[in-house]
N, C-alpha and C positions, 0 to 999 in steps of 0.2 A: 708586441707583447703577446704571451701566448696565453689561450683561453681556458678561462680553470673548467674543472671536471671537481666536482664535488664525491666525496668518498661516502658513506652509508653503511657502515658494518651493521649486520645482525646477524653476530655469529651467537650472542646471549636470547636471542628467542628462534629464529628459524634452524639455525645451526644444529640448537639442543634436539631439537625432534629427528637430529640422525639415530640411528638404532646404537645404543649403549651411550649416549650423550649424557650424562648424569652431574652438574657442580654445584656444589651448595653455594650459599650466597657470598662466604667471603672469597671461593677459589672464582666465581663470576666477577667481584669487584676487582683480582687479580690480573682476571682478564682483562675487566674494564680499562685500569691501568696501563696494561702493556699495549692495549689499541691506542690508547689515548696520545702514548711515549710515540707513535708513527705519524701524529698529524692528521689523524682520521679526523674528519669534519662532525660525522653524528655518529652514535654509538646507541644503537636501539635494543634497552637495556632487558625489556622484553614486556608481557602481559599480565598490568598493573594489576589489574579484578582474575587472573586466573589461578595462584597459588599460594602459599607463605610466604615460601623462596623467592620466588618475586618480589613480590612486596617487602620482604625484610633487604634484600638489595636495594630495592628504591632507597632504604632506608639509611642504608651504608653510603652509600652515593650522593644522598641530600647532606651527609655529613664530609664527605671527600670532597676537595674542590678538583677539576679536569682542567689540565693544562689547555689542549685546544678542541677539544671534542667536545656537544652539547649532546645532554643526557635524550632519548629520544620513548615515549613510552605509548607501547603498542596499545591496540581496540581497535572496536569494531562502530560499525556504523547503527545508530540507533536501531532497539529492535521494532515490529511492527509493531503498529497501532500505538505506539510510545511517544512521549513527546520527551524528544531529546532534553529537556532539564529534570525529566521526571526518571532517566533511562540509568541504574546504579553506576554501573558500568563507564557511562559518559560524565558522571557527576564527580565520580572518583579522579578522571583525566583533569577534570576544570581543577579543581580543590592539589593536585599535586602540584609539588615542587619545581617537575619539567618544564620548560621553555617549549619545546617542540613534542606534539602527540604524534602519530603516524596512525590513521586510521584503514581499516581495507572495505572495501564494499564490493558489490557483486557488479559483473559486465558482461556473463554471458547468459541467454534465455535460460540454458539447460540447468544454471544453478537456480531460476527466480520460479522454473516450476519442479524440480526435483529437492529441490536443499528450502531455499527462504519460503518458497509459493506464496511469494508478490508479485504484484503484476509489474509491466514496466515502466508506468509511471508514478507509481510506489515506491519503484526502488530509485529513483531520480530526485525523489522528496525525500527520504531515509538518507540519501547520500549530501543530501543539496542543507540538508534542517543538523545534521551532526555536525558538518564542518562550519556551520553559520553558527552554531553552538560554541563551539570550542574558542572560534576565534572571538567573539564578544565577549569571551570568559579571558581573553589575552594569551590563547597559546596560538605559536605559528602552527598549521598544519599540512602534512602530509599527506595525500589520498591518495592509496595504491590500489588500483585498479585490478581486482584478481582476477584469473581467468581473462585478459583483456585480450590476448590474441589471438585467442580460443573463439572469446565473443569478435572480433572483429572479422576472423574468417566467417562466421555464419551471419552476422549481419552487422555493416561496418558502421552505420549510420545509426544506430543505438549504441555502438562499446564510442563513439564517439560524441551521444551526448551523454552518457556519462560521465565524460573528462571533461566536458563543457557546466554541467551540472555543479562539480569538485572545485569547480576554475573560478568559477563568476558566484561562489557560496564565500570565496576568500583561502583557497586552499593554494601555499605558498610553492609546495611542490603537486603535482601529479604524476604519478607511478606508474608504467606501464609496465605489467606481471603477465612471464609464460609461464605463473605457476605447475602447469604441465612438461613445463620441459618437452612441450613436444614441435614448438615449432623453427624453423630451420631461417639462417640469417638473410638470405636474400626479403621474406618474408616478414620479419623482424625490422629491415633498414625501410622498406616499403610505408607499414603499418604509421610508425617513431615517427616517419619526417611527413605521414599524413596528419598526426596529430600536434606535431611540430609548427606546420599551416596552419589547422587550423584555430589554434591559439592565440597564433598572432603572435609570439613572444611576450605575453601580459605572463604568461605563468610558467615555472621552470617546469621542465621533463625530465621523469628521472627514469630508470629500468631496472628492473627486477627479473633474473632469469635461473631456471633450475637445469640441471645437467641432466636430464633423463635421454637427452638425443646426441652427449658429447658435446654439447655447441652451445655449454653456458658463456663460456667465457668470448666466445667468436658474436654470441649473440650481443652481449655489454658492448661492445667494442664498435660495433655497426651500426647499433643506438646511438654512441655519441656520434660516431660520423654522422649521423643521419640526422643529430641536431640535440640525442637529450645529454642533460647536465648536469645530471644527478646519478650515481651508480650503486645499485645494492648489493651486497653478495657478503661474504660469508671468510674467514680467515681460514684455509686449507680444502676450501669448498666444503664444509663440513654442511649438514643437514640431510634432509629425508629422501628419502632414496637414493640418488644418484646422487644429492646434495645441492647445494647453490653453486653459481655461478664462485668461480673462486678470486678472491679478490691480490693473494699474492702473486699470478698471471697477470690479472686486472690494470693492474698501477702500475707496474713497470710497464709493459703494453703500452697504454696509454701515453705514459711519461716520457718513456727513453726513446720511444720508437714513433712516436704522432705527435711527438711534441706538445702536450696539453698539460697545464699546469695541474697535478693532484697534491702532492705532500713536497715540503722540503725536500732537497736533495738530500741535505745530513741526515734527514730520517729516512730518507727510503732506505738507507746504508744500513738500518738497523732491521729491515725484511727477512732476513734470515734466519735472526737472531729470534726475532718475534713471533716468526711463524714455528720456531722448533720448542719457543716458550710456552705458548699456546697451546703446541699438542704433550707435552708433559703436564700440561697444568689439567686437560683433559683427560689425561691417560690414553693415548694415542699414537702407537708407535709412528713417526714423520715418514712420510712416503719416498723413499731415495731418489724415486724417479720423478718428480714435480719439478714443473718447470721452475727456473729461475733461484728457486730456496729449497730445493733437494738435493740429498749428498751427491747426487751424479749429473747434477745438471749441468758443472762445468767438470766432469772427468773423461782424460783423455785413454783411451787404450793403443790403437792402430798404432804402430810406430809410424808410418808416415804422417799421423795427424800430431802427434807430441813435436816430432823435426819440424814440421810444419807451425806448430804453435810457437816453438821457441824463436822462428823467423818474424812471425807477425801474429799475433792472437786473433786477430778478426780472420784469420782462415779456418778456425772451427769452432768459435765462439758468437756467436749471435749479438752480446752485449757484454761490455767489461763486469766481472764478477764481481768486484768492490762496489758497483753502483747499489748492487740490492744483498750487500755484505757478505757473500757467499766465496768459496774459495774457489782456486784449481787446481782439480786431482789430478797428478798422473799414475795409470794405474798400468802396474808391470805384469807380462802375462807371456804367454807364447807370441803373441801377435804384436811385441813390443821390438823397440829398433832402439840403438846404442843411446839414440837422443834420448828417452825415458831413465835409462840407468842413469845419464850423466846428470838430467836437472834432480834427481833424488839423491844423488851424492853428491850434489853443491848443498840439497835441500839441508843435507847433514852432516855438513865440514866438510868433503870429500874432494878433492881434484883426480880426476880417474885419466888418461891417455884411453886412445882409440880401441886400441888394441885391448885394452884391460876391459875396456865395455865392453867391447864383442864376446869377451869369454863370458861375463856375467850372461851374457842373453844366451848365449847358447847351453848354461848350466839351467837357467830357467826352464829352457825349451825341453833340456833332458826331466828336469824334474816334473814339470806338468803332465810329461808322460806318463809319468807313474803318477799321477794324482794329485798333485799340489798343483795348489791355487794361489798367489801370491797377490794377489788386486785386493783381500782382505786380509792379508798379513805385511801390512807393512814394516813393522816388529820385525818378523823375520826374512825380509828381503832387505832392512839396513844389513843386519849382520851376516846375510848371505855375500853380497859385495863384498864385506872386510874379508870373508874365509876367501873368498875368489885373488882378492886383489893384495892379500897379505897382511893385513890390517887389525884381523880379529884375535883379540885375547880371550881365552874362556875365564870364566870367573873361577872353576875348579876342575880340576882331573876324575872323573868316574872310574872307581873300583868294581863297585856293583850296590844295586839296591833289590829289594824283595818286600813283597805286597803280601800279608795275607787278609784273604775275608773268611768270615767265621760266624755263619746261623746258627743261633742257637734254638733250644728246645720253646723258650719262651718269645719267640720270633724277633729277638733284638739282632741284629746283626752288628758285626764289631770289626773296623777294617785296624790293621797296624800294617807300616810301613819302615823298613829296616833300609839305611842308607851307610856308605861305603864312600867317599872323598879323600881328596888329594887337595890343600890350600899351602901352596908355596911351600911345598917340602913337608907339610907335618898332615898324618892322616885324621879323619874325621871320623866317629862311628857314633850314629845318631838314629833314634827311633822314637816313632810319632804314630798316637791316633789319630783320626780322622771319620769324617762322616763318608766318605766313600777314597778309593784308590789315591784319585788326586789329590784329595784334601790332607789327607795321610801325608805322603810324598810332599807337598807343598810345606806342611810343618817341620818334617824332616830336615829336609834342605834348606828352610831358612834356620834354623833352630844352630845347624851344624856350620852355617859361613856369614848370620844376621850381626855377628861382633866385627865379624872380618870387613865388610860394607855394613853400615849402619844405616844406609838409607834405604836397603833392601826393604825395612819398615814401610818407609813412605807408597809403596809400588802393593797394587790389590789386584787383586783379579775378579770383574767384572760379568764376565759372560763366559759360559761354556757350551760350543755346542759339535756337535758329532754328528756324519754323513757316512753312509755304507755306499761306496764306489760300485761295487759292482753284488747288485740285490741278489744275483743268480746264484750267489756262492754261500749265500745264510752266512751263517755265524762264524763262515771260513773268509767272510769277504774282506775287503782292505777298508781301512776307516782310517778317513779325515777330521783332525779334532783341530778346530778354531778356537783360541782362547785370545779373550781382550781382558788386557790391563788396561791399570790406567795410576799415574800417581796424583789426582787431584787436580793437575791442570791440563795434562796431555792425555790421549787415550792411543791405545796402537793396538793391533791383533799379530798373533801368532800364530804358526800351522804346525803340524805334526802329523805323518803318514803311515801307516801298519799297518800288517794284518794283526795286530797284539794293539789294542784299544787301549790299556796303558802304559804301551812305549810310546804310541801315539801320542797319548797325554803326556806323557815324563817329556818329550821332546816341545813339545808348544809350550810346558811351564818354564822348563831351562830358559829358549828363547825369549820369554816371556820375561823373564828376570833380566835375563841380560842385555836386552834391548832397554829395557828403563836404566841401565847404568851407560848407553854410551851418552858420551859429552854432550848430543844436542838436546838429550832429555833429562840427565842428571842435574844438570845446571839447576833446574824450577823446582824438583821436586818439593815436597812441603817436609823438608827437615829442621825435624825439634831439638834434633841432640847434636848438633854439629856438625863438621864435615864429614866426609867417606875417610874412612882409612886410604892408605894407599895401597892401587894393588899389588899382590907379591908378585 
């Protein structure tokens, strides 16, 4: 049977102290929830005595029951000259709700004569009289050793009894913290399985580690090798500075690859899900590049590595992407090989011959010369294939359309957009405001073919953004406009290239339309009014 590893999130109190970290109390019970939906063991909600928001979350949470996580609430170690039943601070932990406190106290000299200025066996009695507090008051407790490998490189036989002090006071875990994120894993496994001995196994060991040196997450990892059993960190590595150890790395890590028991299998399936929850709920745009639950952590480009994945996925996959519910992209480019075409045209109805891939990749090849980028336009690399391979229907015939914008004296500017179409034989002549070129254009053309498809409706456009190919040539230069739709359950992007900034746009909006009408995406759409017409 394999040996559990305890999980410890505190991404609601260390996490928030990253720069722009800001949620009120009910988007933190939000959070709290979506940790809880993973199996996370404690969930440390944050510092009881330190703000409203705090406090009024305890207060939401004492009314929420948690499926399997226990509410965990942060302090400190009595102050000096205090006597911990007299300390507000520690009186407020006994008197709460929580089952589990999590207290910090100091472990290296430079904090007891620079920060606390107590001596050292002051701070042994501070640490040793808090957690003998707590727990006669019936909460289990935490003692996180801050600064502990800071203090144990300058003198090991004091950051050691203070985890001895924590231990033998009735503290259920002790923490060993590289608050500084400065120290490095060989140093880290050393330190862990010293205090690991000398414990004895009477008290668990957990770690707490920050990313200022890169080697939060290398650091967790070597802990438990090294013996501890408890893991802190933080969901996206969110926190101050460099941040916490990240714990979506963390638990697959651990799990899939060391075999140690942390969450459910059927919930770690939902890591992806949770860590992209998390950063919208923060306001956070998700980092593509993170391990394990970033959009690119399972996307393929090289065409020999996509050939190569369709033979056997452990040749450039590390871990199955369904374990921690994340996809696999294949992503089409210059450097893409017939294999990439073919699983994207199975991905989307398509049975393509050899010969018909190869021409798609080499129209790629031509068009990224001039500028297109296909790896974020999936949108219009489906409907590249159908033009390639015979397949594609346009929604309408272009006559001609014409843009104009117009400053006025009273500094309003006023775009109108004049459109020209062809729908199966009968012309269109349709004209739209708009708040800029596109938006103009965009009302136009659904305006003039939104009866003809009626689920044209259901399809928005999401994101707009534009790139100057070549800077040297100013306002003469070629642009690249990216545009994502999306009709409510699917999302895909489009590309469009010119030296003319709204043919660039006219071209990714068309694409943009008529990619949400082929059959693998028309299907879901969220249609109110019935089916699509049929095309003419």
């Amino acid at each position: 049977m394999s040996e559990q590893v305890l999980i410890y999130d505190t991404t609601l109190r260390d996490g928030m102290q990253g720069e722009g970290m800001s949620l009120s109390a009910e988007e933190k019970l939000r959070v709290a929830q979506a940790l809880d939906g993973l199996g996370f063991h404690f969930i440390e909600a944050g510092f009881l005595s330190s703000n409203p928001k705090d406090a009024e979350l305890f207060e939401l949470l004492e009314r929420e029951s948690l499926e399997h996580a226990e509410v965990v609430a942060f302090g400190m170690t009595r102050r000096r000259d205090v006597a911990p039943d007299a300390d507000p601070a520690l009186r407020l932990l006994a008197e709460s709700f929580v089952p589990v406190c999590c207290l910090v106290g100091k472990t290296w000299q430079l904090h007891l004569d620079k920060v606390t200025r107590v001596d050292p066996e002051e701070n042994l009695r501070m640490i040793a009289d808090s957690i003998a507090f707590l727990v006669g008051e019936g909460k289990r407790v935490v003692y996180d050793g801050e600064h502990f490998f800071d203090g144990f490189r300058d003198d090991s036989a004091y950051a050691q009894r203070c985890m001895r002090a924590a231990a033998e006071a009735g503290a259920e875990w002790v923490t060993l913290c590289d608050t500084n994120g400065a120290t490095l894993p060989d140093d880290v496994a050393n330190a862990t399985r010293a205090v690991v001995e000398e414990l004895g196994g009477g008290t668990g060991i957990g770690i707490h580690t920050h990313d200022d040196s890169g080697c939060g997450v290398a650091n967790s990892i070597v802990a438990v090798e090294a013996g501890a059993r408890m893991v802190q960190g933080t969901m996206n590595g969110y926190g101050e500075r460099c941040g916490n150890a990240n714990l979506t790395s963390i638990v697959p890590a651990l799990q899939l690859k060391l075999g140690y028991d942390c969450i459910p299998p059927d919930l770690l399936a939902g890591l992806t899900k949770t860590a992209h929850l998390v950063d919208e709920i923060c306001n956070v745009s998700p980092n593509p590049n993170q391990p394990y639950v970033g959009r690119n952590a399972f996307a393929h480009k090289g065409g020999m590595h996509v050939a190569a994945i369709a033979r056997d996925t452990r040749t450039f996959e590390h871990v199955d992407p369904a374990a921690v519910g994340a996809d696999r992209r294949l992503l089409i480019s210059e450097l893409s090989g017939k294999g990439t075409v073919h699983a994207r045209a199975e991905a989307t109805g398509l049975s393509l011959g050899d010969e018909e891939a190869a021409g798609v990749v080499e129209r790629v090849k031509e068009l990224e010369s001039r500028g297109f980028q296909f790896e974020a336009a999936d949108g219009s690399f489906d409907l590249l294939i159908r033009k390639e391979t015979g397949g594609y229907e346009p929604l309408f015939r272009l006559e001609a359309w014409r843009v104009i914008a117009e400053k006025r004296e009273d500094g309003r500017v006023q775009t109108e957009a004049m459109l020209k179409i062809w729908v199966g034989g009968e012309r269109y002549l349709r004209s739209a405001e708009g708040n800029g070129p596109v938006n103009a254009l965009d009302r136009a053309l659904r305006a003039a073919i939104g009866d003809v498809y009626p689920h044209l409706r259901d399809i928005e456009l999401v994101n707009y953004k534009v790139r100057i190919l070549d800077e040297r040539k100013g306002t003469g230069a070629v642009t690249r406009v990216l545009l994502d739709a999306s009709d409510g359950v699917d999302t895909w992007g489009t590309i469009g290239v010119s030296e003319n900034i709204i043919e660039a746009s006219w071209d990714a909006l068309v694409d943009s339309l008529e990619a949400g009408m082929l059959p693998s995406r028309s299907h879901h759409t969220r249609r109110g009014a019935g089916e699509p017409a049929a095309r003419p």
